[in-house]
PDB file of N, CA, C and O in Angstrom:
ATOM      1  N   UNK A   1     -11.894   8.007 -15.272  1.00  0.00           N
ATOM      2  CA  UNK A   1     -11.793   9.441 -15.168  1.00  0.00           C
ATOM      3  C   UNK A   1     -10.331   9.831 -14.964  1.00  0.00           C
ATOM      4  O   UNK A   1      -9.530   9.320 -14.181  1.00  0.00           O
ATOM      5  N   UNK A   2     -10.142  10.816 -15.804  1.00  0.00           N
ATOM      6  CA  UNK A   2      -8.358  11.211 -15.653  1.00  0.00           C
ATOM      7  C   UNK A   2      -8.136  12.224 -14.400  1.00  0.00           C
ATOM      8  O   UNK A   2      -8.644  13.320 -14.161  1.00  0.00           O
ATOM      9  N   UNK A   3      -7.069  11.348 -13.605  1.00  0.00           N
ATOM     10  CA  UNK A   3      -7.017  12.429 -12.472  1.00  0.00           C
ATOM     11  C   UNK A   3      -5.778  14.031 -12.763  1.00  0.00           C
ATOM     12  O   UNK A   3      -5.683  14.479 -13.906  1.00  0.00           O
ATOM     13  N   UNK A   4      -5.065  14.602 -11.730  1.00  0.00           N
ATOM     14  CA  UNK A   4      -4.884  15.763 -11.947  1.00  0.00           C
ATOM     15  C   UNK A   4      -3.191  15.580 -13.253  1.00  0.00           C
ATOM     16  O   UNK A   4      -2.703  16.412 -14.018  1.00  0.00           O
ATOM     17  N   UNK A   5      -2.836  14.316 -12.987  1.00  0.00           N
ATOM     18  CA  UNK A   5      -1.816  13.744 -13.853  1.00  0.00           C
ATOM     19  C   UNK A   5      -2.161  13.709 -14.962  1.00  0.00           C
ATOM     20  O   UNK A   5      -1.227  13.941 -15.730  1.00  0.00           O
ATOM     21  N   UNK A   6      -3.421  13.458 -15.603  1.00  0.00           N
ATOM     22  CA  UNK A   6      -4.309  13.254 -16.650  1.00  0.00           C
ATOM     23  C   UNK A   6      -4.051  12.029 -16.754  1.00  0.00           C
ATOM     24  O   UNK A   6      -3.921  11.781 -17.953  1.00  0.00           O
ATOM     25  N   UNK A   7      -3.821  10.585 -15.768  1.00  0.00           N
ATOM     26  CA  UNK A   7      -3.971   9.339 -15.910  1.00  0.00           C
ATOM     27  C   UNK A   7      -5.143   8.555 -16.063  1.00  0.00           C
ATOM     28  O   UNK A   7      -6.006   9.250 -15.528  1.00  0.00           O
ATOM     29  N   UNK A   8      -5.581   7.718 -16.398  1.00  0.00           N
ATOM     30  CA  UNK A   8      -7.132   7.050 -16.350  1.00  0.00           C
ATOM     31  C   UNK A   8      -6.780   6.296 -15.465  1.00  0.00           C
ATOM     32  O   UNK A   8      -5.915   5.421 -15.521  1.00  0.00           O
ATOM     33  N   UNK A   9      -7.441   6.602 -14.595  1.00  0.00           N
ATOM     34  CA  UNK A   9      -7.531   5.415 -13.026  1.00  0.00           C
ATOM     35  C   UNK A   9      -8.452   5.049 -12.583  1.00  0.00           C
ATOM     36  O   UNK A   9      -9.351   5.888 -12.551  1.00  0.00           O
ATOM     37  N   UNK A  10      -8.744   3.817 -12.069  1.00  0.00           N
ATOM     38  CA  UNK A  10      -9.526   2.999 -11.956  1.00  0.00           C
ATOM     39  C   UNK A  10      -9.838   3.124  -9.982  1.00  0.00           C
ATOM     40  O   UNK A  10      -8.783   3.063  -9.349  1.00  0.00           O
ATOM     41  N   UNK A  11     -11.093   3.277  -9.131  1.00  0.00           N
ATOM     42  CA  UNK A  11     -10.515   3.475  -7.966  1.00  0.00           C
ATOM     43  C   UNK A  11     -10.717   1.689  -7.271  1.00  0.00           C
ATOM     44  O   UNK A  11     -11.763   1.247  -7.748  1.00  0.00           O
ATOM     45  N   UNK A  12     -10.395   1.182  -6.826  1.00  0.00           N
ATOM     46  CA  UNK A  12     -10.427  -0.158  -6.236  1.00  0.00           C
ATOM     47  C   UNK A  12     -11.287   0.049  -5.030  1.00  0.00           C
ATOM     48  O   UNK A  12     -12.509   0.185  -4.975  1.00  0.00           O
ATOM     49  N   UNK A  13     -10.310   0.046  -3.987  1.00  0.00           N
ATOM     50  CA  UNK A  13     -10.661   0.493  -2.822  1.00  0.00           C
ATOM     51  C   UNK A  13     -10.082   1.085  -2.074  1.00  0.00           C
ATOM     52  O   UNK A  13      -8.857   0.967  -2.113  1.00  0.00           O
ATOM     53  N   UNK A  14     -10.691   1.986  -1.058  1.00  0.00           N
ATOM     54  CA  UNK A  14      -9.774   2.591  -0.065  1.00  0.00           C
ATOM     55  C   UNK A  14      -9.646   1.558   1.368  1.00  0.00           C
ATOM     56  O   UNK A  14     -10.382   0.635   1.718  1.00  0.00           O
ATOM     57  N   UNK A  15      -8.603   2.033   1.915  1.00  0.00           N
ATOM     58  CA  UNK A  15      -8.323   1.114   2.659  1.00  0.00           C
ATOM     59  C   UNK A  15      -8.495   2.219   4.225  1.00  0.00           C
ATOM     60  O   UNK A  15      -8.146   3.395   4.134  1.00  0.00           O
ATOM     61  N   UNK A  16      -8.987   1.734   5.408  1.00  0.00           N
ATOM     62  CA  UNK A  16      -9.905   2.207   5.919  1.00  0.00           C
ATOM     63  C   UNK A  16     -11.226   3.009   6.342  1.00  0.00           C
ATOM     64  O   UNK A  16     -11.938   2.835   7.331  1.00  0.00           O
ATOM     65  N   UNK A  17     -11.327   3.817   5.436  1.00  0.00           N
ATOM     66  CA  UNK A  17     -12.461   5.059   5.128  1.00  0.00           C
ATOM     67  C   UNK A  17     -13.199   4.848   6.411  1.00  0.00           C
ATOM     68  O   UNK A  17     -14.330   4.367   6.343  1.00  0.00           O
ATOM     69  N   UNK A  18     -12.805   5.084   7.308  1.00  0.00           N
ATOM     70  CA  UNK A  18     -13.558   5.262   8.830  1.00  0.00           C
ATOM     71  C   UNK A  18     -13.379   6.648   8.870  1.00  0.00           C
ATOM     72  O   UNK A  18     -14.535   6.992   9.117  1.00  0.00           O
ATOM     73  N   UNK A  19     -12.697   7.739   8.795  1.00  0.00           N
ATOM     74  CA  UNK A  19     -12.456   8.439   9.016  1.00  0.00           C
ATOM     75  C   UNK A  19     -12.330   9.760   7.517  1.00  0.00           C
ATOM     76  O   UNK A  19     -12.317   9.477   6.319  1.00  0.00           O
ATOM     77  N   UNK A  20     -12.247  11.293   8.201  1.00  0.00           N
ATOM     78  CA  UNK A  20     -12.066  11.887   7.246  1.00  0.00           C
ATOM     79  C   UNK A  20     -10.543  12.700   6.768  1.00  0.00           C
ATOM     80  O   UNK A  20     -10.352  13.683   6.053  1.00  0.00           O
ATOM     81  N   UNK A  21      -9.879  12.061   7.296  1.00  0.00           N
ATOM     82  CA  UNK A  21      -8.298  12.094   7.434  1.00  0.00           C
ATOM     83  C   UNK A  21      -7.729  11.612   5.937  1.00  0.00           C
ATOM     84  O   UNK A  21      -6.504  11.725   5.891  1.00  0.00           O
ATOM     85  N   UNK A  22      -8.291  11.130   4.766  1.00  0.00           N
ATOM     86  CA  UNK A  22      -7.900  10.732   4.176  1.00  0.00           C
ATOM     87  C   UNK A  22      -7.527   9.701   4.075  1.00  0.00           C
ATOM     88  O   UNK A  22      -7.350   9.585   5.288  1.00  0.00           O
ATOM     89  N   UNK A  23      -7.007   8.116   3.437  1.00  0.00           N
ATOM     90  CA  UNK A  23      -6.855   7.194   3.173  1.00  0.00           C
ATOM     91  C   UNK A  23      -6.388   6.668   2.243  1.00  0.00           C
ATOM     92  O   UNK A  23      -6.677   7.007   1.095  1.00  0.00           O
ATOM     93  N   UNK A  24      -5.324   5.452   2.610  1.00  0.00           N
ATOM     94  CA  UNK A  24      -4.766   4.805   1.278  1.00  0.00           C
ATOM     95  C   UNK A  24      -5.662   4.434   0.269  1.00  0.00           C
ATOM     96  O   UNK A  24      -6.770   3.990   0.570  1.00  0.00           O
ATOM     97  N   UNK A  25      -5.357   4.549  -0.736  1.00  0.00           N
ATOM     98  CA  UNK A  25      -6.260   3.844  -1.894  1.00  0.00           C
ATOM     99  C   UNK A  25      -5.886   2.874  -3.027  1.00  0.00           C
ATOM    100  O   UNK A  25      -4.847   2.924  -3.685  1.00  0.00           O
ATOM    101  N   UNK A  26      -6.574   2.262  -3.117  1.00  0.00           N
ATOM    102  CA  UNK A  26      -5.465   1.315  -4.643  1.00  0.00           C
ATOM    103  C   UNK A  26      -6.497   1.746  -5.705  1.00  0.00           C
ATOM    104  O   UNK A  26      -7.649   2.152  -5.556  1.00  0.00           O
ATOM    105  N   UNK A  27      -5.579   1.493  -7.096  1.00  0.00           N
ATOM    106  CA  UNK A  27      -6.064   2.086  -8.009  1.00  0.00           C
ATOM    107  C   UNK A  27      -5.464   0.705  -9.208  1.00  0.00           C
ATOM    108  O   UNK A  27      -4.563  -0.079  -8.912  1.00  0.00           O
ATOM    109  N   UNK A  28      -6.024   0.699 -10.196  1.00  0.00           N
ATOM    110  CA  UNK A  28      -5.854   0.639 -11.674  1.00  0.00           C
ATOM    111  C   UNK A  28      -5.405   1.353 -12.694  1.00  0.00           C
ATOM    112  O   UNK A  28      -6.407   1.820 -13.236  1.00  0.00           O
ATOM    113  N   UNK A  29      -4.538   1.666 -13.206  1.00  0.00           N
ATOM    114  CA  UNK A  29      -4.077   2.935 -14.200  1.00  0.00           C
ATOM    115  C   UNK A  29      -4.046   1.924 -15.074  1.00  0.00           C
ATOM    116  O   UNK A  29      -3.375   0.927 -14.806  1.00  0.00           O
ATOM    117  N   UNK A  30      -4.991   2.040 -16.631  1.00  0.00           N
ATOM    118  CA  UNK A  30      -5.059   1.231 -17.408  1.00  0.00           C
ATOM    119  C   UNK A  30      -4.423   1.519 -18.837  1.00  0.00           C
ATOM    120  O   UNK A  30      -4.317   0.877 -19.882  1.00  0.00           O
ATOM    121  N   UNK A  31      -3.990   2.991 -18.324  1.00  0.00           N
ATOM    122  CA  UNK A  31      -3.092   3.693 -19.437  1.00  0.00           C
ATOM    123  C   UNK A  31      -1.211   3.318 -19.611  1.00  0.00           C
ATOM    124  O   UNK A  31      -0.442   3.405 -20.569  1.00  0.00           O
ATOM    125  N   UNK A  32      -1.014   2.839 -18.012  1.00  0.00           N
ATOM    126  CA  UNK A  32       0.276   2.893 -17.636  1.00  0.00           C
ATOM    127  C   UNK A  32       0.641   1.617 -18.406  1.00  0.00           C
ATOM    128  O   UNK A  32      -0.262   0.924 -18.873  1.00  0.00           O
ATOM    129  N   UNK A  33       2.113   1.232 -18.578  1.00  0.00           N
ATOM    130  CA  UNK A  33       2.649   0.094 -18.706  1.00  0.00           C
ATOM    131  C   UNK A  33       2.488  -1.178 -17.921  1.00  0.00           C
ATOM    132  O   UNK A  33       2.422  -1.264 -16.695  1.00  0.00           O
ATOM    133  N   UNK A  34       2.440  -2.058 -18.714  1.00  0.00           N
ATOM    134  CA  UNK A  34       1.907  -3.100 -17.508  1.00  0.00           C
ATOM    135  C   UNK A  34       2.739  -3.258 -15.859  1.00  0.00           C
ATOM    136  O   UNK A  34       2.236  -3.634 -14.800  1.00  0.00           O
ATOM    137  N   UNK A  35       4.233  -2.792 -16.156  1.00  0.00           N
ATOM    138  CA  UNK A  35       4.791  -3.101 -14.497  1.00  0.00           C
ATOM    139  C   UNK A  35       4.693  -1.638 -13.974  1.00  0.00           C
ATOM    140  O   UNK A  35       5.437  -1.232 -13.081  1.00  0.00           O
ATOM    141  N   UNK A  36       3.664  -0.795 -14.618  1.00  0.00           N
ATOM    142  CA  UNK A  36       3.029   0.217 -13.734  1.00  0.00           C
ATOM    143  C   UNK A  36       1.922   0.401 -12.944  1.00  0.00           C
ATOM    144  O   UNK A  36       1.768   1.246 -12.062  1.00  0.00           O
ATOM    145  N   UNK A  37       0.918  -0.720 -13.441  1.00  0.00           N
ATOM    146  CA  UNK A  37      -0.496  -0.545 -13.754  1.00  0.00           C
ATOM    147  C   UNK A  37      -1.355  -0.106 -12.246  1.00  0.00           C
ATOM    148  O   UNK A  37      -2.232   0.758 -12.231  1.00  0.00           O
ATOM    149  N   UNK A  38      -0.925  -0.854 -11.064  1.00  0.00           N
ATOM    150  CA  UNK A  38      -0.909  -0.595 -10.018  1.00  0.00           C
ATOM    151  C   UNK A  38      -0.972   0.102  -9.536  1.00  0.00           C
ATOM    152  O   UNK A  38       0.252   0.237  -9.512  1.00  0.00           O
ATOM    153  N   UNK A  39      -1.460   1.277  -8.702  1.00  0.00           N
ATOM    154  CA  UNK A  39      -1.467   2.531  -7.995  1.00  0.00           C
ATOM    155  C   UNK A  39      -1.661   2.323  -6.529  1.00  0.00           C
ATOM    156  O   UNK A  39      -2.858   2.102  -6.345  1.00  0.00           O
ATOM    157  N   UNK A  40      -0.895   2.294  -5.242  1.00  0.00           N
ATOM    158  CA  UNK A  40      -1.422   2.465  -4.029  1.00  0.00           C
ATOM    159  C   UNK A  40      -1.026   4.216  -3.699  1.00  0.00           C
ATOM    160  O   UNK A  40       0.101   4.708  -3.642  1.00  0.00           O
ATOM    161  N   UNK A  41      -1.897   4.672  -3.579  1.00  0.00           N
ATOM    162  CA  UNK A  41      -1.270   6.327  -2.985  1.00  0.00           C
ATOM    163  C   UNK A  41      -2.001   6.496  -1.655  1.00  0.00           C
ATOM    164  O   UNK A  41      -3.194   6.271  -1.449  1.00  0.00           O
ATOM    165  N   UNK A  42      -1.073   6.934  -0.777  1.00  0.00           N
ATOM    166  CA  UNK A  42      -1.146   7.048   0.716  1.00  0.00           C
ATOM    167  C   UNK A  42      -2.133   8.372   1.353  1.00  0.00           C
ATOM    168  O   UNK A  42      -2.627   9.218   0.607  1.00  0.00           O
ATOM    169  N   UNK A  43      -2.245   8.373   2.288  1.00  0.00           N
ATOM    170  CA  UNK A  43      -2.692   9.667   2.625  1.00  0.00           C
ATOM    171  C   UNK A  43      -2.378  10.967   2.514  1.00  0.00           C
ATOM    172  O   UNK A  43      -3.076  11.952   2.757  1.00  0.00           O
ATOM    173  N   UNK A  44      -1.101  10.882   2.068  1.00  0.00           N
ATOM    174  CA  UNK A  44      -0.194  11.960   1.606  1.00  0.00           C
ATOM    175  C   UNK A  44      -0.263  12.633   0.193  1.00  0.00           C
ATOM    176  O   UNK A  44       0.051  13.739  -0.248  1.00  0.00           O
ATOM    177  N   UNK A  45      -0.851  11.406  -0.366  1.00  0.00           N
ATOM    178  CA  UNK A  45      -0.834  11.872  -1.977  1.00  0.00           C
ATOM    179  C   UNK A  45       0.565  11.427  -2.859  1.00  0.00           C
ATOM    180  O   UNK A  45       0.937  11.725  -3.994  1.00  0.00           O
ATOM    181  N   UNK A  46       1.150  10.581  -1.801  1.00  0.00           N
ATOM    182  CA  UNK A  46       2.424   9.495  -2.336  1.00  0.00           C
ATOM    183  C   UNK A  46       1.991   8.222  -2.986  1.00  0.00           C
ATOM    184  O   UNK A  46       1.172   7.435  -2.509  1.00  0.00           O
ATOM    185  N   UNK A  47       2.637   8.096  -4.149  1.00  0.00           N
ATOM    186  CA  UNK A  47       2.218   6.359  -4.518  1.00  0.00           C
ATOM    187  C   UNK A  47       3.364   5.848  -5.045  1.00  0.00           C
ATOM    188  O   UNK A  47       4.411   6.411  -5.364  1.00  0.00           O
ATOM    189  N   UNK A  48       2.922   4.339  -5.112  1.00  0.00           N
ATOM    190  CA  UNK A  48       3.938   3.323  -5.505  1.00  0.00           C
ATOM    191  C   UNK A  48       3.164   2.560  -6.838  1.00  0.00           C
ATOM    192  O   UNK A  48       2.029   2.085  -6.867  1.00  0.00           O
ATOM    193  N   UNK A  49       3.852   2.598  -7.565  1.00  0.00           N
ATOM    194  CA  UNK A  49       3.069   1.910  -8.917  1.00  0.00           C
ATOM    195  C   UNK A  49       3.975   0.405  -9.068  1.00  0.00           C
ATOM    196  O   UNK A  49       5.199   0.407  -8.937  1.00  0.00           O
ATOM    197  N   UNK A  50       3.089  -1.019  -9.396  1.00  0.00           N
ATOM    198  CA  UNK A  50       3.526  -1.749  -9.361  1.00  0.00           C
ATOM    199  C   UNK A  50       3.277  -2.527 -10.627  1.00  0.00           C
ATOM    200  O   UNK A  50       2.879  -1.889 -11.602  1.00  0.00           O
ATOM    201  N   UNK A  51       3.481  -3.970 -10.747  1.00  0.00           N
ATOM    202  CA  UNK A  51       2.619  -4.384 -11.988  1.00  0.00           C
ATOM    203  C   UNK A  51       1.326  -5.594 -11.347  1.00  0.00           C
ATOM    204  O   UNK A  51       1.278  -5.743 -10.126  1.00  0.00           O
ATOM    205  N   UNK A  52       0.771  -6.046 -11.852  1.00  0.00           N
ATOM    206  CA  UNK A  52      -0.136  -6.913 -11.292  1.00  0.00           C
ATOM    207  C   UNK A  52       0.434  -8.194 -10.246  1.00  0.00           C
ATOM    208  O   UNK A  52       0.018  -8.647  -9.179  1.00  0.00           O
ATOM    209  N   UNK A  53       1.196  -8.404 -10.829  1.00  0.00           N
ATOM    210  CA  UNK A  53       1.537  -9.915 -10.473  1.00  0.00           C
ATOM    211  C   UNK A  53       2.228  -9.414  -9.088  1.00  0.00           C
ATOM    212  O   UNK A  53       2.216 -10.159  -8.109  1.00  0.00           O
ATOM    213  N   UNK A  54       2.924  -7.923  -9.031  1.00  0.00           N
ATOM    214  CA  UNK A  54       3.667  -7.917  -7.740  1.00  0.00           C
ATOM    215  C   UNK A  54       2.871  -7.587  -6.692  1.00  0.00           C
ATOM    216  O   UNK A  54       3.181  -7.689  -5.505  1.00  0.00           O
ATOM    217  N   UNK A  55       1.424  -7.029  -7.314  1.00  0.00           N
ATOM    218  CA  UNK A  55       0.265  -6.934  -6.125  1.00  0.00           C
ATOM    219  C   UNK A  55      -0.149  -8.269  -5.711  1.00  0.00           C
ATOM    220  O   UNK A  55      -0.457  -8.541  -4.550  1.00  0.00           O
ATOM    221  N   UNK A  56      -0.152  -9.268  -6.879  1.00  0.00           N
ATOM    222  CA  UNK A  56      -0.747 -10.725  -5.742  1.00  0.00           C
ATOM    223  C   UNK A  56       0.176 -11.394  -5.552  1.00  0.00           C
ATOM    224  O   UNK A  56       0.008 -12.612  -5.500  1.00  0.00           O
ATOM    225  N   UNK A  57       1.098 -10.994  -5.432  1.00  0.00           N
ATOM    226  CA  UNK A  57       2.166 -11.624  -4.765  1.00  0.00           C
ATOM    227  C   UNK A  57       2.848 -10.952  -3.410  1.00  0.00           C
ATOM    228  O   UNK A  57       3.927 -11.249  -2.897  1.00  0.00           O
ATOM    229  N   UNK A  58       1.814  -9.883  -2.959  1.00  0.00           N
ATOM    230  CA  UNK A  58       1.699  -9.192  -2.044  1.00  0.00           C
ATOM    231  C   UNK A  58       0.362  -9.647  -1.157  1.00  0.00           C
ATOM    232  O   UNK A  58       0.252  -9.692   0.069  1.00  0.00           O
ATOM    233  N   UNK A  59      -0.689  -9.991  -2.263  1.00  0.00           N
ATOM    234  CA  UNK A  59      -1.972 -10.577  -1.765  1.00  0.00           C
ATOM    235  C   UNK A  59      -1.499 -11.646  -1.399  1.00  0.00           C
ATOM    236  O   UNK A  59      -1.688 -11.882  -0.206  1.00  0.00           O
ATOM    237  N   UNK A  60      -0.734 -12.694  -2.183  1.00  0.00           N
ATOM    238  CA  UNK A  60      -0.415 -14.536  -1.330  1.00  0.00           C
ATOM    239  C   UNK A  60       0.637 -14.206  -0.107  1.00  0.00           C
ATOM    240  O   UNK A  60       0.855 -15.150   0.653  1.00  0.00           O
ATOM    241  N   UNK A  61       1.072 -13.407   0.065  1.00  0.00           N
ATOM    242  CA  UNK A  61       1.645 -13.190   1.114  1.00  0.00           C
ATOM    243  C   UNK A  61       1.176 -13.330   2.646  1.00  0.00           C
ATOM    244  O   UNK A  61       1.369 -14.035   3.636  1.00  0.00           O
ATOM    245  N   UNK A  62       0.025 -11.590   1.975  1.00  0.00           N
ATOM    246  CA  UNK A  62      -0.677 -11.617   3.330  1.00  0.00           C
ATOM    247  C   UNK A  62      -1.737 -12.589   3.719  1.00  0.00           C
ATOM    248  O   UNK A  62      -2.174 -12.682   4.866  1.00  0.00           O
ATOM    249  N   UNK A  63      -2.069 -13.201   2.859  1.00  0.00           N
ATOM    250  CA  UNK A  63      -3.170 -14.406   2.910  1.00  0.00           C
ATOM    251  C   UNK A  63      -2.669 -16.020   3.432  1.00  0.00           C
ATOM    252  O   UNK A  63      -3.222 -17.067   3.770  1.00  0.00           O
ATOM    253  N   UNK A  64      -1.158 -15.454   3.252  1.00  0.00           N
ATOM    254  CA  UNK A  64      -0.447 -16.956   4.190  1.00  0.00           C
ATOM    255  C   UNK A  64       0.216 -16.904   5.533  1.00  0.00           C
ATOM    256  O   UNK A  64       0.755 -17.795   6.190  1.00  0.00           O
ATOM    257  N   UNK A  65      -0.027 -15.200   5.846  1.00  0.00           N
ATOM    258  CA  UNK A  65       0.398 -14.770   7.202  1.00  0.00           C
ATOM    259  C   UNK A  65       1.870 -14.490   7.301  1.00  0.00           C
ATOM    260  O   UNK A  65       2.494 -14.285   8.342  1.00  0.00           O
ATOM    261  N   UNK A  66       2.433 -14.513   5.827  1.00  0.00           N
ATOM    262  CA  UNK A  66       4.191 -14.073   6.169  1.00  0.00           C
ATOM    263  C   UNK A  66       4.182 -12.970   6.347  1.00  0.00           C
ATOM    264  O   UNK A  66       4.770 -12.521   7.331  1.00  0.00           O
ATOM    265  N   UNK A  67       3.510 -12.133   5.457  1.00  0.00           N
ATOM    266  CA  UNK A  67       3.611 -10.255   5.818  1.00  0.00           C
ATOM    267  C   UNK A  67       3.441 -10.101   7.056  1.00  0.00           C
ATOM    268  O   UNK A  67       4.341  -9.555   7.694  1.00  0.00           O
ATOM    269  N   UNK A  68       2.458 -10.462   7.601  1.00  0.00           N
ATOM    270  CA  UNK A  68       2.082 -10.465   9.353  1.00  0.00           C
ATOM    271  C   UNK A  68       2.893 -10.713  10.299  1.00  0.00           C
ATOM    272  O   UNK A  68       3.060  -9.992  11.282  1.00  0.00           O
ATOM    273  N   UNK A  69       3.611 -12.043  10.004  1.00  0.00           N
ATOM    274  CA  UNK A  69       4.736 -12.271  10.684  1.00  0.00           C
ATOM    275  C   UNK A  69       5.914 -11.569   9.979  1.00  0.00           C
ATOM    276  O   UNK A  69       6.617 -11.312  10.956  1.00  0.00           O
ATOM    277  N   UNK A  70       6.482 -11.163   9.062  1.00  0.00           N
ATOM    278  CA  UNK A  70       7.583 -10.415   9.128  1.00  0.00           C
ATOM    279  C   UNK A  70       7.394  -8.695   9.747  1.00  0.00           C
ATOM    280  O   UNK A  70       8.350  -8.098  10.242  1.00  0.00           O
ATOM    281  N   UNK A  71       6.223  -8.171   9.630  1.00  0.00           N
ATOM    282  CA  UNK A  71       5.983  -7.014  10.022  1.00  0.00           C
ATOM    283  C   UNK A  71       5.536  -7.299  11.666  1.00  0.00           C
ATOM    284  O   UNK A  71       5.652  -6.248  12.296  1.00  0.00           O
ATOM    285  N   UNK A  72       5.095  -8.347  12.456  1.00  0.00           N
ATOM    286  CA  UNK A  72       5.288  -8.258  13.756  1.00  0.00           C
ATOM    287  C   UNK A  72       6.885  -8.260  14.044  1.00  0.00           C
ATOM    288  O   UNK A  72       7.235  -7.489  14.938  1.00  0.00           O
ATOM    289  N   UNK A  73       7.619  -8.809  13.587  1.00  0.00           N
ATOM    290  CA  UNK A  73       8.928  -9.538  14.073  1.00  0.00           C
ATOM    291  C   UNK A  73       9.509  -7.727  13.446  1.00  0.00           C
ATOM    292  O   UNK A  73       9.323  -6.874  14.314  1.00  0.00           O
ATOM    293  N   UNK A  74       9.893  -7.393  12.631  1.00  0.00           N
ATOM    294  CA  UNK A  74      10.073  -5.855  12.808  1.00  0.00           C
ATOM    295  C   UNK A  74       9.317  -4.781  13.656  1.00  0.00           C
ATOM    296  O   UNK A  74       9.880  -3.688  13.697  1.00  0.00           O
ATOM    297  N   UNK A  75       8.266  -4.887  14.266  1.00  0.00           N
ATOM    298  CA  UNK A  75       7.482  -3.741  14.875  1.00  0.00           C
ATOM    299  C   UNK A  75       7.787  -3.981  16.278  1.00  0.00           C
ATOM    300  O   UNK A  75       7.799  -2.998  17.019  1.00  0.00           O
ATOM    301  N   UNK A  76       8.167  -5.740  17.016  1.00  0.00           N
ATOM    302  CA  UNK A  76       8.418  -5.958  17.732  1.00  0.00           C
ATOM    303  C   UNK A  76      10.442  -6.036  18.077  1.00  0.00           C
ATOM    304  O   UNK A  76      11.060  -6.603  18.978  1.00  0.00           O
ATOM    305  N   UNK A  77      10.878  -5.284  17.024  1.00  0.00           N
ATOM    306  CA  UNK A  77      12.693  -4.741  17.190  1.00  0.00           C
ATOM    307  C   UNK A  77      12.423  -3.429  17.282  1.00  0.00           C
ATOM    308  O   UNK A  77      12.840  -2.776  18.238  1.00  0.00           O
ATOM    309  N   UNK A  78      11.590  -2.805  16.161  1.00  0.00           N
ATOM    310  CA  UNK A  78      11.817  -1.552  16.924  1.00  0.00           C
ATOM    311  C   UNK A  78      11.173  -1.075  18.317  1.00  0.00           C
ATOM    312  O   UNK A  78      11.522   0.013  18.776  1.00  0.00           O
ATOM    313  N   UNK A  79      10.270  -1.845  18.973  1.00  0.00           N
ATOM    314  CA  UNK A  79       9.552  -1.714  19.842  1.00  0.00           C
ATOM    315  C   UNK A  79      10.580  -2.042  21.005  1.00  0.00           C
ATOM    316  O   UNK A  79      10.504  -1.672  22.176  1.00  0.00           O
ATOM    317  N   UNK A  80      11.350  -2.655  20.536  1.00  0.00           N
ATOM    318  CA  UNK A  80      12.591  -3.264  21.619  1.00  0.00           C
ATOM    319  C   UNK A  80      13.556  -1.933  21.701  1.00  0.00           C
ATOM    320  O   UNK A  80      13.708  -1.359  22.779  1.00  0.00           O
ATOM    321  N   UNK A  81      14.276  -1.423  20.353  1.00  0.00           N
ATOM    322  CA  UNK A  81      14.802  -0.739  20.482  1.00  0.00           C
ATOM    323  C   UNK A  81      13.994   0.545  21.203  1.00  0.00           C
ATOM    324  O   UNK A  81      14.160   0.607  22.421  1.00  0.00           O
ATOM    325  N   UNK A  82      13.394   1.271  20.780  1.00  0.00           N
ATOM    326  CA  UNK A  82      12.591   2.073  22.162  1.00  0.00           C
ATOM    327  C   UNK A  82      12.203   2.229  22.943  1.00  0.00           C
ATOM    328  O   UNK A  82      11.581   3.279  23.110  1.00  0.00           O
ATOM    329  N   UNK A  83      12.328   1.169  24.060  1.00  0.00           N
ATOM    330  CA  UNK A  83      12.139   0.829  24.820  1.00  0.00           C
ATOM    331  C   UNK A  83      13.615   0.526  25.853  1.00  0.00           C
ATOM    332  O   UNK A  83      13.760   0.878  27.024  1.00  0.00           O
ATOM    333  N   UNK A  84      14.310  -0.008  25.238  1.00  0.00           N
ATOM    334  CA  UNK A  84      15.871   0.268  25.435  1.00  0.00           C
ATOM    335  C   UNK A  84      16.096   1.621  25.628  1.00  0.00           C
ATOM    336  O   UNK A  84      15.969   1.978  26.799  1.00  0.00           O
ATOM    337  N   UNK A  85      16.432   2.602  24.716  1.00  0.00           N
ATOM    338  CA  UNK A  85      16.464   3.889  24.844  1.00  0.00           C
ATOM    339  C   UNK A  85      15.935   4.863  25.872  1.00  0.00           C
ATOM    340  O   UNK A  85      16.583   5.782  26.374  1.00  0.00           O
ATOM    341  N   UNK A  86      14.517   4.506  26.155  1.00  0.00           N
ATOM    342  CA  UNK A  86      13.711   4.680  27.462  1.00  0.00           C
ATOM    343  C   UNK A  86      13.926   4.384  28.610  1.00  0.00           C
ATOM    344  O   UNK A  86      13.288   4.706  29.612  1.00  0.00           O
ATOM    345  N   UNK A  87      14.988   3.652  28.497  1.00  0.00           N
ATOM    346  CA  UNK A  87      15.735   3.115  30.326  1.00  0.00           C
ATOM    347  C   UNK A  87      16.342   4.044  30.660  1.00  0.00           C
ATOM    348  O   UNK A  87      16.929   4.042  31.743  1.00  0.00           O
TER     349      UNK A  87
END
């Protein structure tokens, strides 16, 4: 179904749907170029278009725990830095 872009997108999944706040979603655009094809759009109605290979190479990432650990090891600097500031 073509959304308001008139793209054909595919919906994957949303990524929490607990709530009615809206939610990230990934998508398929099967119209786009292949290092487009990708769609994550945020709650905002922002997206990042990627090509396949850079999504599972986002998937072997998080599935080997580096994303996890590089995003603790940043959440835990800025958590430092604000906390600093707070003295």
């Amino acid at each position: 179904m073509p959304d308001a872009d008139g793209a054909t997108r595919q919906h994957l999944t949303t990524f929490c749907g607990k709530c009615s706040c809206g939610c990230p979603q990934l998508f398929v655009d099967h119209d786009a170029p292949a290092e487009r094809r990708i769609v994550l759009m945020d709650d905002f109605g922002q997206q990042v278009q990627m090509s396949v290979d850079q999504l599972y190479e986002i998937i072997d990432q998080a599935k080997s725990g580096a994303l996890e650990s590089v995003l603790d090891s940043a959440l835990a600097v800025t958590s430092g830095i604000q906390d600093a500031a707070g003295q």
